[in-house]
C-alpha positions as CSV (number, residue, x, y, z in Angstrom):
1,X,130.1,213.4,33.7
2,X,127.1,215.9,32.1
3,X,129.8,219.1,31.3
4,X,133.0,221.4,29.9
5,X,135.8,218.6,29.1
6,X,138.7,220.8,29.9
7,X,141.0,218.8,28.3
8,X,139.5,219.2,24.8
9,X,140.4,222.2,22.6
10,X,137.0,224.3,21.8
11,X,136.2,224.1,18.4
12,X,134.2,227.4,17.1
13,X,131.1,226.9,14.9
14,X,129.8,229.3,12.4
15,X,126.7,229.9,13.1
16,X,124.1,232.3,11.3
17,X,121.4,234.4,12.7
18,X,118.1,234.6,10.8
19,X,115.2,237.2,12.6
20,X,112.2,236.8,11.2
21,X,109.4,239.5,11.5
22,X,107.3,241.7,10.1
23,X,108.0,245.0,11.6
24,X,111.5,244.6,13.2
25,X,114.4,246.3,11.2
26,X,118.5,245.6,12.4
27,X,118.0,248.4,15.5
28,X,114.7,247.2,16.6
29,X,116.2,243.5,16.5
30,X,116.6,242.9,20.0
31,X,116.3,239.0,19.7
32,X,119.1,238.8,16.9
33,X,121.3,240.8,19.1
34,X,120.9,238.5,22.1
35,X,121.8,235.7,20.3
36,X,124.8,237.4,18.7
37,X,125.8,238.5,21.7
38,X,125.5,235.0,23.1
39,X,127.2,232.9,19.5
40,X,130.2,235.8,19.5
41,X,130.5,235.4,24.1
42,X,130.7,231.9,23.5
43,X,133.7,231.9,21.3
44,X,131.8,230.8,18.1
45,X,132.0,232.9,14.9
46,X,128.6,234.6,13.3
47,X,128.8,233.7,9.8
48,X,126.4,236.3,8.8
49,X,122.8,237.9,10.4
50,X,119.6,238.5,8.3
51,X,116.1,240.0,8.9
52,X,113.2,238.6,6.5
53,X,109.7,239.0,7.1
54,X,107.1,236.3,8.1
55,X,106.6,234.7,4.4
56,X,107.6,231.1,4.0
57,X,109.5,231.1,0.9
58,X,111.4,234.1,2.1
59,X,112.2,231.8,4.8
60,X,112.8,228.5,3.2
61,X,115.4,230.8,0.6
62,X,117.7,232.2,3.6
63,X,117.8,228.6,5.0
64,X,118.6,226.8,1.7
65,X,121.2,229.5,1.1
66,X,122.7,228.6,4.4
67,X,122.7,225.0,3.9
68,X,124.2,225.4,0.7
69,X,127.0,227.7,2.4
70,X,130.2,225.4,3.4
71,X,131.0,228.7,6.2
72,X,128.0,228.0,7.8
73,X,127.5,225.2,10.3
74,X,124.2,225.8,12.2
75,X,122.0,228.0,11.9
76,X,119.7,230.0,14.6
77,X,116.3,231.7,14.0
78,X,113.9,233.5,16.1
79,X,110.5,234.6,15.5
80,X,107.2,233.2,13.9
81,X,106.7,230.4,15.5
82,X,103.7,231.1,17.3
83,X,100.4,229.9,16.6
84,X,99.1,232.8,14.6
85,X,98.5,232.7,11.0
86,X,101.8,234.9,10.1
87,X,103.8,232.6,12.1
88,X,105.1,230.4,9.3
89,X,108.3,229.8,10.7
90,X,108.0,226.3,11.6
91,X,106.5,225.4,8.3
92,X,109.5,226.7,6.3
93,X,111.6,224.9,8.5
94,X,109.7,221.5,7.3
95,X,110.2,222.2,4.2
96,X,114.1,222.0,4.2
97,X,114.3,219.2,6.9
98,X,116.1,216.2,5.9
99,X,116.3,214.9,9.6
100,X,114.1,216.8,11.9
101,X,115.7,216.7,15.7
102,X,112.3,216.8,18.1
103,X,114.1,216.8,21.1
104,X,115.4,219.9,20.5
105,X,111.5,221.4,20.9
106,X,110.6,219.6,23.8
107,X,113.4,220.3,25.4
108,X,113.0,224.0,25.0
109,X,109.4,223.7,25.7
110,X,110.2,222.0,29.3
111,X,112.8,224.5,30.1
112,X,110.7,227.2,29.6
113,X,107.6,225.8,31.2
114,X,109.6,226.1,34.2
115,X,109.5,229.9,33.9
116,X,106.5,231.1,32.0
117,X,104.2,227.5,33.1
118,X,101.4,227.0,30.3
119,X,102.4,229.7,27.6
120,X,105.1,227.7,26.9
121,X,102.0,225.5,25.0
122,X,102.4,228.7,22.1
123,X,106.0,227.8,21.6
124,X,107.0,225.8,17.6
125,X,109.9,225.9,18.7
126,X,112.1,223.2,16.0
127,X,115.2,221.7,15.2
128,X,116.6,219.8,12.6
129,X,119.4,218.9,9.9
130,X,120.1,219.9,6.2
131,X,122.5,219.2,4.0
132,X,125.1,218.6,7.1
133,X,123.5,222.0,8.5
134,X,122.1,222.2,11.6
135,X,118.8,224.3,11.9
136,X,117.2,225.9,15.2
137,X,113.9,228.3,15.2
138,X,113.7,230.3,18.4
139,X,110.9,232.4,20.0
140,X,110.5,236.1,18.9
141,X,111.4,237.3,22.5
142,X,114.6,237.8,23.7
143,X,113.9,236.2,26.7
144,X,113.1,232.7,24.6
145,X,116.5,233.3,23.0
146,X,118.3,233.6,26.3
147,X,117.0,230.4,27.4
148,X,117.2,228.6,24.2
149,X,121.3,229.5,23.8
150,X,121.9,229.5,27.7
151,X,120.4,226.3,28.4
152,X,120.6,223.8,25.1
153,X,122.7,225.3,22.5
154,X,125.5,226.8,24.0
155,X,125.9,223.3,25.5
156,X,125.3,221.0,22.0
157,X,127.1,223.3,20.5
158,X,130.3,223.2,22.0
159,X,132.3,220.1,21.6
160,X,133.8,219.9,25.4
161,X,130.4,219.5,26.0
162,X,129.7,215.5,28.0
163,X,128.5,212.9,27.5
164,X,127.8,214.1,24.0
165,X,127.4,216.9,21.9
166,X,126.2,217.9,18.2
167,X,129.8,219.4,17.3
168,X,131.0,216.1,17.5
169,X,128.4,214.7,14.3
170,X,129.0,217.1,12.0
171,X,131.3,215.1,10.0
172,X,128.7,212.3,9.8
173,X,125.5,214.3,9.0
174,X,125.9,213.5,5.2
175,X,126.1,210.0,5.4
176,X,123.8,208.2,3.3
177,X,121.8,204.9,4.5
178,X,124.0,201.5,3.4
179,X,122.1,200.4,-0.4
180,X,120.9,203.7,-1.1
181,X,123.6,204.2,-3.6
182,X,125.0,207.3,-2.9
């Protein structure tokens, strides 16, 4: 069965919202609200929404404050990850990766291939894990953030969700490999 289990309670996930740009303050922040609007429909709880601009380490420092966070379970960015040289997004995200999920990109790149065809080649879009965190960078436009909530995470992000769903690792994210001590 791919779909909503009924029968399972629904779990909500704190998720934060992280806009990164350059000349977007909170009321030009169109793409932040979308997904807000989206994270709070679905019955999940914003832990807390930030604007920084395109520098990495301002980046990497939101994230790693995140991660570090025990409210915060995913979190969900959008902006920067073009293929200009502001758009460091992607980058910053490499930096804090511990697992990097690379499905989640070519997943969102073959959704949206269906609707803008080529462009979608412009798309960094990136997933991965931190410190039992889960981290998802999103186009700038609010159109990308639409499809990347509607279509992958509002699914893997809810633990009804069949045959499987993220939701349902969290509690294993932070194991450790068997020898390595830890």
């Amino acid at each position: 069965m791919i779909g909503i289990d009924e029968k399972r309670p629904f779990r909500a996930v704190n998720i934060a919202v992280l806009t990164v740009s350059d000349t977007r303050g909170p009321g030009e922040d169109r793409s932040g609200r979308v997904l807000v609007e989206r994270i709070e429909g679905a019955g999940h709880r914003v832990a807390e929404r930030r604007i920084v601009r395109d520098e990495r380490a301002e980046i990497v420092a939101a994230l790693e404050g995140w991660i570090a966070d025990p409210h915060v379970d995913a979190v969900i960015a959008t902006g920067g990850t073009g293929v200009t040289g502001r758009d460091v997004t992607p980058e910053a995200f490499q930096d804090v990766y511990e697992r990097e999920i690379p499905g989640f990109g070519e997943l969102f790149r073959q959704l949206s291939y269906e609707l803008i065809g080529t462009s979608t080649m412009q798309s960094r879009a990136t997933g991965g894990v931190a410190g039992g965190t889960y981290l998802f960078a999103l186009p700038g436009s609010p159109g990308a953030c639409k499809d990347g909530w509607d279509k992958i995470l509002r699914h893997q992000l809810d633990n009804r969700w069949r045959p499987c769903n993220l939701v349902e690792l969290m509690p294993r994210l932070q194991e450790t490999e068997p020898g390595d001590g830890k």
